[in-house]
C-alpha positions in Angstrom: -30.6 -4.1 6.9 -31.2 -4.7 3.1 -28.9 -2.6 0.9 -30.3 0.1 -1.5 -27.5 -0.7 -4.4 -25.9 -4.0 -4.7 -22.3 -4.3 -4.6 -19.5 -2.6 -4.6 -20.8 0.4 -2.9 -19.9 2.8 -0.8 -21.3 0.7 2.1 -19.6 -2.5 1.7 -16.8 -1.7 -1.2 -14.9 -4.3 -3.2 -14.5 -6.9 -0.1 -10.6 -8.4 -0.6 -9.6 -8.4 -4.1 -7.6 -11.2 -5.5 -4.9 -9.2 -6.9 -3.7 -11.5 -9.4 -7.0 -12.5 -11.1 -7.6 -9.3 -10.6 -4.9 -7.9 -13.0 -3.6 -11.2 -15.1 -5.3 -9.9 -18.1 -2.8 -6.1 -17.9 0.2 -7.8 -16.8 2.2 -7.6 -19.8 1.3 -4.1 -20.2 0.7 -2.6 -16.8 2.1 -4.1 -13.8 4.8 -6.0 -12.8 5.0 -7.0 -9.4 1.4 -8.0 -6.9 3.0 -8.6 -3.5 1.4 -9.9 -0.4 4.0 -9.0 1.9 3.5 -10.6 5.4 4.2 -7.6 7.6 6.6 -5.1 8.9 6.8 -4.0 12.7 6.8 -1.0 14.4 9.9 0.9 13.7 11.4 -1.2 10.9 11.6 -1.1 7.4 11.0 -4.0 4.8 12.6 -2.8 1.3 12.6 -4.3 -2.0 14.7 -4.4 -5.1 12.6 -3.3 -8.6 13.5 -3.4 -12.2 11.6 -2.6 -15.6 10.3 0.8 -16.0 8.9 0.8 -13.1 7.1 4.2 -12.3 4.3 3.8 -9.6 4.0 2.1 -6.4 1.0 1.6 -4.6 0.5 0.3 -0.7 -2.4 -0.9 0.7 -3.1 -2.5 4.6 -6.1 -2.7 7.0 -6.0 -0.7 9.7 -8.0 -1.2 13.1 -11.0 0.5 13.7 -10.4 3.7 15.1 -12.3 5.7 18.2 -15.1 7.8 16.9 -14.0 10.3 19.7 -10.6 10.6 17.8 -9.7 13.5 15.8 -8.0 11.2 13.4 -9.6 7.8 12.6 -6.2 5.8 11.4 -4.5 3.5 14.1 -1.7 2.0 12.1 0.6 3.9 9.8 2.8 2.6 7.5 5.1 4.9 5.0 6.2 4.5 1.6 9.2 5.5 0.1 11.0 4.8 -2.9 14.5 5.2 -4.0 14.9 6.3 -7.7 17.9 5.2 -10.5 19.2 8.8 -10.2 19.5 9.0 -6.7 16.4 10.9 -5.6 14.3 9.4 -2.7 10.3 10.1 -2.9 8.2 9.7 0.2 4.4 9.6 0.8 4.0 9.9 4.7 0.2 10.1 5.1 -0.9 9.8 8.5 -5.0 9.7 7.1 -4.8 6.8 4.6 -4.2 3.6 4.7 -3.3 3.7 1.2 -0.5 5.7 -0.2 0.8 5.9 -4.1 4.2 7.3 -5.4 4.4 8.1 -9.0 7.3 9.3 -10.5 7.2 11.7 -13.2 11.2 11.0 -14.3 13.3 8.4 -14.0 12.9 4.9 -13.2 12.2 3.3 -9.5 14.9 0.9 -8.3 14.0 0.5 -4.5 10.4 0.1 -2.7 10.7 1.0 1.1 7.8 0.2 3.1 8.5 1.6 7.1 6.2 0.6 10.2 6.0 4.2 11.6 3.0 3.4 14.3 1.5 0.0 14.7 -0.2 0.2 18.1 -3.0 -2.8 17.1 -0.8 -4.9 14.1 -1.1 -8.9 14.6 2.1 -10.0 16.9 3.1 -6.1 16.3 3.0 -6.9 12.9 1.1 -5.2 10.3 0.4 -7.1 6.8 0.5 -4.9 3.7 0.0 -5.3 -0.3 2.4 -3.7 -2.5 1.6 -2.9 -6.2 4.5 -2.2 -8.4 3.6 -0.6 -12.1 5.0 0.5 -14.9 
């Protein structure tokens, strides 16, 4: 079937972005960190170390298709949670998206937890994620 509007639409979106051609030209000023992490498995956490001003996090993966008969279409389900200079611990536990984002109106943003909560369909029970860190 031919498309009515080309690309990106709402149809076939972006397709994979190349995250660092994508944002070279804003590094200085916007982000710090692209990572193309290679998974984390059901029930464990992957957690990384951040420095710089850091303020938002971003994680992105691509989840199975899900049953139309299902009340809720997402099959995987990763969390995000970040640990802040202060002491404070942020979460974002969406179990609709398979994006979540954590800004942090004070303080800076020292840790970046990424936790497999449900991975029923991940590749070797792994599920691959992207992780934008930005200032």
């Amino acid at each position: 079937q031919e498309l009515l509007v080309p690309g990106p639409n709402v149809d076939q979106g972006y397709g994979r972005v190349n995250m660092e051609t994508a944002t070279s030209p804003l590094a200085n000023q916007y982000y710090t960190m692209v990572l193309d992490a290679p998974g984390v498995a059901q029930g464990e956490s992957v957690s990384y170390a951040v420095s710089g001003g850091i303020h938002k996090v971003t994680l992105v993966y691509t989840d199975a298709p899900g049953s139309s008969a299902s009340a809720k279409a997402l099959v995987n389900n990763l969390d995000l949670e970040v640990k802040m200079n202060d002491g404070r611990i942020l979460k974002s536990t969406s179990t609709l998206n398979n994006s979540e984002q954590i800004v942090a109106q004070q303080g800076e943003i020292s840790e970046v937890v990424v936790r497999g909560v449900n991975i029923p369909q991940g590749r070797d029970g792994v599920l691959p994620f992207a992780l934008v860190v930005s200032r």
